[in-house]
C-alpha positions as CSV (number, residue, x, y, z in Angstrom):
1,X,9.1,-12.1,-37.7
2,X,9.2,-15.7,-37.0
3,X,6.4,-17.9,-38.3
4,X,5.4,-21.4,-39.3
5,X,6.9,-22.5,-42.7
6,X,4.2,-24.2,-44.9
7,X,4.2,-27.5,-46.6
8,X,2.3,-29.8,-48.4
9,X,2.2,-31.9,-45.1
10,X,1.4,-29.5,-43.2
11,X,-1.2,-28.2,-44.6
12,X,-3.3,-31.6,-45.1
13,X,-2.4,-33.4,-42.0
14,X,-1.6,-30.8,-39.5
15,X,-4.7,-30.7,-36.5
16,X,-6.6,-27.8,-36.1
17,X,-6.7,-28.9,-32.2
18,X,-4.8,-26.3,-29.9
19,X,-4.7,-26.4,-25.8
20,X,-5.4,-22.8,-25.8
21,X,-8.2,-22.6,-27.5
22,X,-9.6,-26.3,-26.6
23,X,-13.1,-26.3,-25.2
24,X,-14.5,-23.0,-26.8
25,X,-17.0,-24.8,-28.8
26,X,-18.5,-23.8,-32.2
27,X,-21.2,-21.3,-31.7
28,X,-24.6,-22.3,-34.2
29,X,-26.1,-18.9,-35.2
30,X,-30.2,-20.0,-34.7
31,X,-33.1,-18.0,-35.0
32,X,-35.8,-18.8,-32.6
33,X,-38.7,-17.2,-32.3
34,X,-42.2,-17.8,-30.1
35,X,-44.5,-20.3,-32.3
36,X,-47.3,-17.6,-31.8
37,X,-45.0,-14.7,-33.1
38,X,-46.1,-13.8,-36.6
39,X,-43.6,-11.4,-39.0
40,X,-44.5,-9.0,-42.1
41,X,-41.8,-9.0,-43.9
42,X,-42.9,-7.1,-45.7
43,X,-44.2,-4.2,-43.4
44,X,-42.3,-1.3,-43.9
45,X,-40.0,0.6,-40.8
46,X,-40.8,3.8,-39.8
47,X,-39.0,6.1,-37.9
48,X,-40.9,7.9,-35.0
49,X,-40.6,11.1,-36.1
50,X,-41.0,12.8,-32.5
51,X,-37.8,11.3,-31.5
52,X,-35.7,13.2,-33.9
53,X,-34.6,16.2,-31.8
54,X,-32.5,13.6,-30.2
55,X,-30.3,13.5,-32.8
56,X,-27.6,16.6,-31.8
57,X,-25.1,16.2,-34.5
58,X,-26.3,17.2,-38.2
59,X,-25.5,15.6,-40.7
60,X,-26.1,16.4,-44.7
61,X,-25.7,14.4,-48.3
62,X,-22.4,16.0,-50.2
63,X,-22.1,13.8,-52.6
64,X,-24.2,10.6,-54.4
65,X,-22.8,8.8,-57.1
66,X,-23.9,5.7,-58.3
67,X,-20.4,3.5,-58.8
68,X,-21.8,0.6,-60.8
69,X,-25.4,-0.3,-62.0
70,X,-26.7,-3.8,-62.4
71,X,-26.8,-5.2,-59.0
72,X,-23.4,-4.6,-58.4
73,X,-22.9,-4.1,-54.9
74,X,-20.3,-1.7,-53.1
75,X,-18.7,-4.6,-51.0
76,X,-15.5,-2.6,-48.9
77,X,-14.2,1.1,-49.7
78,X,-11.1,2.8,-48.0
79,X,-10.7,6.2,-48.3
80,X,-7.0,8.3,-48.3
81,X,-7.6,12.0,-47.0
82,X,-5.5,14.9,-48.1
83,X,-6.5,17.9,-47.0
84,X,-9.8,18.9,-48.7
85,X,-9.0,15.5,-50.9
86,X,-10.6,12.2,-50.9
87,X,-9.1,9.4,-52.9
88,X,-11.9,6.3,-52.3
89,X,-11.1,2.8,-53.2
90,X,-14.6,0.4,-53.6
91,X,-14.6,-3.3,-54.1
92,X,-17.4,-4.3,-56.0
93,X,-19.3,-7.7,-56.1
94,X,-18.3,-7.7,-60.0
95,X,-14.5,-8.9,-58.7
96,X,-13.4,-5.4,-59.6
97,X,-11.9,-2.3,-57.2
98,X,-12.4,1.3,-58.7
99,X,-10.7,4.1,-57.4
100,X,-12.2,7.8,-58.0
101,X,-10.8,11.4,-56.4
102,X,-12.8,14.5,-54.7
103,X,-10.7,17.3,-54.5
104,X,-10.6,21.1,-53.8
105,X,-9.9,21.1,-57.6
106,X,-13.0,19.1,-59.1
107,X,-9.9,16.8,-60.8
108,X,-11.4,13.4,-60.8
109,X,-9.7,9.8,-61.9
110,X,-10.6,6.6,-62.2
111,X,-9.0,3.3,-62.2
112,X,-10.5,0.0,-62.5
113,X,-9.0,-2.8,-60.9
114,X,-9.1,-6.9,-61.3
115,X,-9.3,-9.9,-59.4
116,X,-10.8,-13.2,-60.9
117,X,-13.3,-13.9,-57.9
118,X,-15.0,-11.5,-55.2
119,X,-13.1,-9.0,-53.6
120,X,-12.9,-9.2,-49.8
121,X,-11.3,-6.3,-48.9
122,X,-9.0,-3.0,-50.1
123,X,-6.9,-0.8,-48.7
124,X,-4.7,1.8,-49.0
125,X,-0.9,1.6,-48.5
126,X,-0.3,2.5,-44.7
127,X,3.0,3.6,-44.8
128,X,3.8,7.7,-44.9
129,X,5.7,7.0,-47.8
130,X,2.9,4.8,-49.6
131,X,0.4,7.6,-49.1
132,X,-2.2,7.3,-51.8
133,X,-0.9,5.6,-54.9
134,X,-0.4,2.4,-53.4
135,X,-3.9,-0.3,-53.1
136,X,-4.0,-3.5,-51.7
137,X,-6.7,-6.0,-53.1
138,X,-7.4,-9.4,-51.5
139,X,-10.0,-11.4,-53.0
140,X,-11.1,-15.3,-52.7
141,X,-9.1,-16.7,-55.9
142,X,-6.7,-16.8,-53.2
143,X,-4.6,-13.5,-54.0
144,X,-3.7,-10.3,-52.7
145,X,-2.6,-7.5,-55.6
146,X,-0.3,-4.2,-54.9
147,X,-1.3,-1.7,-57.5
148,X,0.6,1.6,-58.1
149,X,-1.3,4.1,-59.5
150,X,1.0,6.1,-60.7
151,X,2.4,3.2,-63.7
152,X,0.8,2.0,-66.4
153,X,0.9,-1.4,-65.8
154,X,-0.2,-1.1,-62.0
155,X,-0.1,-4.6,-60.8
156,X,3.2,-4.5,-59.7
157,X,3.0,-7.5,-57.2
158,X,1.2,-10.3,-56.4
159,X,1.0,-12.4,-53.0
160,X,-0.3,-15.7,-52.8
161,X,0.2,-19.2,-50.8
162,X,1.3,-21.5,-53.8
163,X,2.6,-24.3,-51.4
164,X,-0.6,-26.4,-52.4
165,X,-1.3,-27.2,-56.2
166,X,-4.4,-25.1,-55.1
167,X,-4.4,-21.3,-54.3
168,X,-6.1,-21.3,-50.4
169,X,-9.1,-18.6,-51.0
170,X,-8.5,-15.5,-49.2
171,X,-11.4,-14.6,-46.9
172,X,-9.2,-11.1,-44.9
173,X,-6.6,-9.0,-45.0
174,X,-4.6,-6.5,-43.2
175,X,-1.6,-4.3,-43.8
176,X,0.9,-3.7,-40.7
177,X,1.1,-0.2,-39.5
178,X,4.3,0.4,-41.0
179,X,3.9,-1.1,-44.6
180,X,6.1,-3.6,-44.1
181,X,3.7,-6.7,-43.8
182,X,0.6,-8.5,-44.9
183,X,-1.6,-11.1,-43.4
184,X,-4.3,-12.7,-44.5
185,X,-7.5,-15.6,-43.5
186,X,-9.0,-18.4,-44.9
187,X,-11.3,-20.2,-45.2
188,X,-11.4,-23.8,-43.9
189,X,-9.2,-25.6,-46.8
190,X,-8.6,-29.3,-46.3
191,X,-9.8,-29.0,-42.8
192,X,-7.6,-26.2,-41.5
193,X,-8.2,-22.2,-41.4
194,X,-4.8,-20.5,-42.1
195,X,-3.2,-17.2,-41.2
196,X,-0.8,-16.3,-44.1
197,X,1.9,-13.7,-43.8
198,X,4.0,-11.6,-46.2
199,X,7.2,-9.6,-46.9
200,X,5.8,-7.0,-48.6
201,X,9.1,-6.1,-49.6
202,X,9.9,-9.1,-51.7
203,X,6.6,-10.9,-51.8
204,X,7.7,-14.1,-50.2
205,X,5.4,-16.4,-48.1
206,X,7.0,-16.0,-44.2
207,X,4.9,-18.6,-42.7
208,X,1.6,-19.2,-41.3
209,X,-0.2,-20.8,-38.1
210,X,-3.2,-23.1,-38.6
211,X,-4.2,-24.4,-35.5
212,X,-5.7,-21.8,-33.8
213,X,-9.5,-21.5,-35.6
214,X,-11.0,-24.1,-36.4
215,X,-13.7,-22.4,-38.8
216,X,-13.6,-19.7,-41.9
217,X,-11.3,-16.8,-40.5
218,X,-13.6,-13.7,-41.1
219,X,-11.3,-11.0,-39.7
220,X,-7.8,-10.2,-39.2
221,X,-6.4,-7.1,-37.9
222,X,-3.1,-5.6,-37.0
223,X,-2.2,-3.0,-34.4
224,X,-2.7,0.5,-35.4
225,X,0.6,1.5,-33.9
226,X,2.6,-2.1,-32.4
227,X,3.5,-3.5,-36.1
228,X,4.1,-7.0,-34.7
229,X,0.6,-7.5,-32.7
230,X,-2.3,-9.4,-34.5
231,X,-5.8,-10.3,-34.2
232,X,-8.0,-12.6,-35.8
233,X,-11.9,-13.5,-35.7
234,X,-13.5,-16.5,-36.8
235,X,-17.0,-17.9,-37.2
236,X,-15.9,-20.8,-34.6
237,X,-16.5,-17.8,-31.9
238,X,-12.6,-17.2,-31.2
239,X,-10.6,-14.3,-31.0
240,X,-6.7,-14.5,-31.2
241,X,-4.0,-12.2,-30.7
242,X,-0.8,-12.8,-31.4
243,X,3.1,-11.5,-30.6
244,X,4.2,-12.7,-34.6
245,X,7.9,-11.8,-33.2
246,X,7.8,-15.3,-31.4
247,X,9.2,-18.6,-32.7
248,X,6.0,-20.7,-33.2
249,X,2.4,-20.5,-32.9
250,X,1.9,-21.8,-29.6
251,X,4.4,-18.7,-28.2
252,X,2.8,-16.3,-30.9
253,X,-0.8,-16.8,-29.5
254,X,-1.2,-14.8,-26.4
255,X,-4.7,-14.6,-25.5
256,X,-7.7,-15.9,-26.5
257,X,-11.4,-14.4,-26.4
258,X,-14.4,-16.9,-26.3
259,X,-17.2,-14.6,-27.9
260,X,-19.9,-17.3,-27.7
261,X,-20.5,-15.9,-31.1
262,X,-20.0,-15.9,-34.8
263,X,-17.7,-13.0,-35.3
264,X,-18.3,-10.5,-38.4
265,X,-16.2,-7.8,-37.7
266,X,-13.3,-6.3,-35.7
267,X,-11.7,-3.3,-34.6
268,X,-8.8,-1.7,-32.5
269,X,-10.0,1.2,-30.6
270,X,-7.5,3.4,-27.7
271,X,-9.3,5.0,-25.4
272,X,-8.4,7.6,-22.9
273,X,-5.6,5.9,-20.8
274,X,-4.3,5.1,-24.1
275,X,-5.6,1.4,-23.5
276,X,-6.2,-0.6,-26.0
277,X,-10.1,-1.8,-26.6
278,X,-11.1,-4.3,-29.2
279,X,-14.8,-3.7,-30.5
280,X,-16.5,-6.9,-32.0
281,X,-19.3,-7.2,-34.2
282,X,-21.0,-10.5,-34.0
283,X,-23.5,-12.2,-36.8
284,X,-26.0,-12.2,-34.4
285,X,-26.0,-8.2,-34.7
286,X,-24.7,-7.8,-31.2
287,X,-21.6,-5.9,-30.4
288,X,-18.7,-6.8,-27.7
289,X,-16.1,-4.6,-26.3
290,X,-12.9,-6.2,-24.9
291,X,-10.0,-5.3,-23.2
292,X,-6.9,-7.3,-24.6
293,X,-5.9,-7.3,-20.7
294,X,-9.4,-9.2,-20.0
295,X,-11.1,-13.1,-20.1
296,X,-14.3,-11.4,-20.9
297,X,-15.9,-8.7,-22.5
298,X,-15.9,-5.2,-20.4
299,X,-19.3,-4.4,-22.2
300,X,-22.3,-6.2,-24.3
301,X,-24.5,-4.4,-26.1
302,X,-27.5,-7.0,-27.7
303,X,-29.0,-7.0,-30.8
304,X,-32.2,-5.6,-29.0
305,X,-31.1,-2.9,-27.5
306,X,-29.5,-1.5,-30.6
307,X,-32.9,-2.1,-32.1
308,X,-34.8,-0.2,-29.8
309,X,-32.3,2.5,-29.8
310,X,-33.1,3.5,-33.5
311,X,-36.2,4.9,-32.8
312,X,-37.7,2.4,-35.8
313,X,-41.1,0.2,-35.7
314,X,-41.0,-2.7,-36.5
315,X,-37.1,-3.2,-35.1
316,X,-36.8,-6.7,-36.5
317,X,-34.6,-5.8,-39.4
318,X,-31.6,-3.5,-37.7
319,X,-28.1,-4.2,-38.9
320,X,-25.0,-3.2,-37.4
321,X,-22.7,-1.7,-40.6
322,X,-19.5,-0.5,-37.9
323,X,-17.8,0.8,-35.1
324,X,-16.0,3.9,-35.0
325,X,-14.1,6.1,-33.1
326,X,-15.7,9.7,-32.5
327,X,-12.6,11.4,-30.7
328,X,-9.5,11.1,-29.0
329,X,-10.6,9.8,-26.3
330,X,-11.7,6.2,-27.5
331,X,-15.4,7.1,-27.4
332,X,-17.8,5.1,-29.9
333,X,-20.7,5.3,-32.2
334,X,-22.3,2.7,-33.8
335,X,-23.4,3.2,-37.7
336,X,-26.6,1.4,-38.1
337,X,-29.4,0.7,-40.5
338,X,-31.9,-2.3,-41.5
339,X,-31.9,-5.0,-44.2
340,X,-35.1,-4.3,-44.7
341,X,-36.6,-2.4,-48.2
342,X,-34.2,0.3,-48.9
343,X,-32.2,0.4,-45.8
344,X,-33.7,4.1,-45.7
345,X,-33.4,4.2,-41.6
346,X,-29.4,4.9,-41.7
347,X,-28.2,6.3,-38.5
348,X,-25.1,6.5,-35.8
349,X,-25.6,5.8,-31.6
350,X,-23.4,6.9,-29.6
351,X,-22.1,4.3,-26.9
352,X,-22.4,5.7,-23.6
353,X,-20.2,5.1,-20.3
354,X,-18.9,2.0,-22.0
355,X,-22.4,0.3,-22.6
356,X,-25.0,-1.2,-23.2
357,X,-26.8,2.2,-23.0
358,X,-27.0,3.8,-26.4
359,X,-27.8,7.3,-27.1
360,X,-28.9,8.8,-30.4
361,X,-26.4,10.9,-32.2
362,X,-27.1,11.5,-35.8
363,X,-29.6,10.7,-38.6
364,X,-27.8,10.5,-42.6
365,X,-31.3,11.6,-44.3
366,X,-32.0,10.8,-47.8
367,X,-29.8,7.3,-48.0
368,X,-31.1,5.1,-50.6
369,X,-29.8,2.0,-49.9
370,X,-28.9,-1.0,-47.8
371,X,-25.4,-0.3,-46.2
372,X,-22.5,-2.0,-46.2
373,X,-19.4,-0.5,-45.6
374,X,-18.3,2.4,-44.2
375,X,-15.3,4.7,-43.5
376,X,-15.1,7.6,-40.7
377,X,-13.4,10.5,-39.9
378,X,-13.5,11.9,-36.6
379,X,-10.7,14.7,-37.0
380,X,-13.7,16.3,-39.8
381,X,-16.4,14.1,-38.9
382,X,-16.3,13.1,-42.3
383,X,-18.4,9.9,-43.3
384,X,-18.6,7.5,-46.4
385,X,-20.9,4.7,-47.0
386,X,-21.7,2.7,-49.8
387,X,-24.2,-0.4,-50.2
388,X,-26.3,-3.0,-52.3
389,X,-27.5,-0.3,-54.9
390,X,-23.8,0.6,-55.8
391,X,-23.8,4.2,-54.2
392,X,-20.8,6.1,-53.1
393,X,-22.0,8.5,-50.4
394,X,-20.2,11.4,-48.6
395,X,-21.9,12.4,-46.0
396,X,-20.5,16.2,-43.6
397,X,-21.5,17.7,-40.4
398,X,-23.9,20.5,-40.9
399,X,-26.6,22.9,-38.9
400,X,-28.6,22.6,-42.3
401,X,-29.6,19.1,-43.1
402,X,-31.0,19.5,-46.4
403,X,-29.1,18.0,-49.4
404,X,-27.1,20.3,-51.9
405,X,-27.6,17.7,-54.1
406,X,-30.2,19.6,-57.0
407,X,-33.3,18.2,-58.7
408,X,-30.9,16.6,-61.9
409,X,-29.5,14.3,-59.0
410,X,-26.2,16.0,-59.7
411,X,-24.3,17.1,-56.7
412,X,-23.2,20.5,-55.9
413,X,-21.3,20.0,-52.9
414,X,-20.5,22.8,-51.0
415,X,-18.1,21.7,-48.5
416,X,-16.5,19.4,-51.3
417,X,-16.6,20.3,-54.7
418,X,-18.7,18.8,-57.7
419,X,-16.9,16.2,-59.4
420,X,-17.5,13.8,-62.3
421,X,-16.9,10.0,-62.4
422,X,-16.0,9.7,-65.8
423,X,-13.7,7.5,-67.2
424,X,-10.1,9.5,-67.7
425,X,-7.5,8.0,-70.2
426,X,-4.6,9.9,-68.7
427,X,-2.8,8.8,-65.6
428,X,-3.8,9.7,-62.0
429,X,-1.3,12.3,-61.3
């Protein structure tokens, strides 16, 4: 991997111009409305009930835990499967990532870990041979944290860009497929938004490009499978991908993607032909599909007709949580909610024949919060969420909806065990 090397210079004087991304202007997120229009806030969404046997795929509550109370929000969670196991990393708005297990054998740990400022996002090593025990913690006091969980003392590395007297804060990360490297976004710092990369291996600083966003980098994504392909997402509307095998940043950056849009969040999809689709969630709560081969998006579906979709009056308040990927085919659902009071209306669409048509698929009854993460999968159908009131949910397909979670609010969990949250002095394993 050949990159940019980083200096003082560079990072204060270099120009965040670039000829092949010149003329894609900022996109200004604006809410207009008709001067006559008049909004409750306040009024309440309702779901029309009479639409539910649209819904084919059941879904029931397995498990509800609240992770943290006062206000602390569950930011990002990734989840390691093994077998009837879940190991579920959370990043909380406290600047702290716990991670609990729910197993066949109702054994449950906890570990608690650290950053100084919010945590942007976790994950879980990606390597076969990192399995579980190894987390990834990137947060905005400009560092990214390896933990083992099988050592004492589990911050075993740290990654950071300490080429400025000032850490640059950390606004993404990813891990390559195959564990060998990190990248991560910035935010604008001294006028340029960097892509960082490491050797995980021996925590150096490769090299970075900086003058293909000209905005806060808000996602950053590497192949599922191709190790060396990247892409990033910015609010300035852009999205990159790059070949990090070339010699400079002008080779690296193949295509670019003008959105029009403030991008929020990105994804790699396949989909039958074994082509690969890039999903993108905008801040304007609309979602693009791409093909990497493309100069435009394949499929838009807007903000209104996802609204309308959910079955929910009034539809002023729908949020897009994520994309993902219902089978091996490439086919995909939406998991969506609203902002609004409790964020009660949580819910999946499917996409159908590539969009914008949307078809109901499932209803997650009983939610209690405002969403805002998510993790999927589509081998089990196996879904967890967590939100703004600091609950972990694990939500199961089922033919009978109703909750095995009793009266005491404690869950009895049928298709996954009972297990306690408690704080556990020994070590994970």
């Amino acid at each position: 991997m050949t990159l940019n090397f980083i200096t003082e210079t560079d990072s204060s004087d270099s120009s965040s111009e670039n000829g092949e991304t010149s003329g894609n202007s900022s996109f200004n997120e604006e809410d207009s409305l008709d001067e006559d229009e008049v909004i409750d806030i306040n009024e309440q969404p309702v779901f029309d009930s009479s639409k539910e046997i649209n819904y084919k795929t059941k879904y029931k509550q397995t498990f509800e835990e609240v992770i943290s109370s006062d206000d602390v929000y569950i930011l990002n969670l990734d989840v390691h499967k093994n077998g009837q196991s879940l190991r579920v990393a959370t990043a909380l708005s406290n600047f702290t990532c716990n991670i609990f297990d729910i197993d066949a054998g109702s054994k449950s740990t906890r570990a608690c870990l650290e950053h100084e400022k919010k945590i942007v996002d976790v994950k879980f090593g990606s390597s076969s041979t990192q399995l579980s025990s190894i987390v990834y913690t990137g947060s905005e006091d400009g560092t990214i944290k390896l933990w083992d969980l099988r050592l004492k003392e589990k911050c075993v590395s740290v990654f950071k860009d300490d080429t400025d007297a000032e850490l640059k804060p950390l606004s993404c990360f990813d891990v390559s497929c195959d564990g060998r490297f990190l990248v991560a976004g910035t935010e604008v710092f001294k006028d340029d938004a960097f892509l960082l990369f490491w050797d995980i291996r021996t925590t150096n600083l490769l090299g970075g490009y900086w003058d293909t966003h000209q905005e806060d980098i808000t996602q950053v994504k590497f192949h599922p499978t191709e190790d060396k392909t990247v892409i990033s997402g910015s609010t300035d509307g852009i999205i990159n991908l790059f070949d990090v095998t070339q010699t400079t940043e002008q080779d690296a950056l193949q295509l670019s993607f003008n959105t029009n849009s403030s991008i929020a969040n990105l994804r790699w999809f396949k989909n039958k032909n074994d082509d690969s689709i890039i999903s993108c969630v905008t801040h304007t709560e609309d979602v693009q599909l791409w093909h990497t081969t493309d100069s435009s998006p394949y499929s838009i579906i807007p903000r209104d007709t996802i609204s309308s979709s959910m079955n929910v009056k009034p539809d002023l308040f729908s949020q897009i949580i994520n994309c993902h990927q219902t089978n091996e085919n490439g086919n995909i659902m939406l998991l969506v909610g609203n902002d609004n009071s409790k964020g009660e209306h949580l819910q999946s669409l499917d996409i159908i024949n590539d969009g914008p048509e949307l078809s109901p698929r499932s209803l997650f009854k009983n939610n209690k919060q405002i969403v805002r993460c998510s993790w999927y999968d589509y081998n089990y159908g196996i879904l967890l969420t967590g939100g703004e009131a600091g609950i972990l949910n694990v939500w199961v397909p089922s033919d009978d909806e109703n909750n095995s979670i009793d009266n005491t609010g404690k869950c009895t969990l049928k298709e996954l065990p009972k297990v306690s949250l408690k704080n556990h002095s020994s070590k994970p394993y």
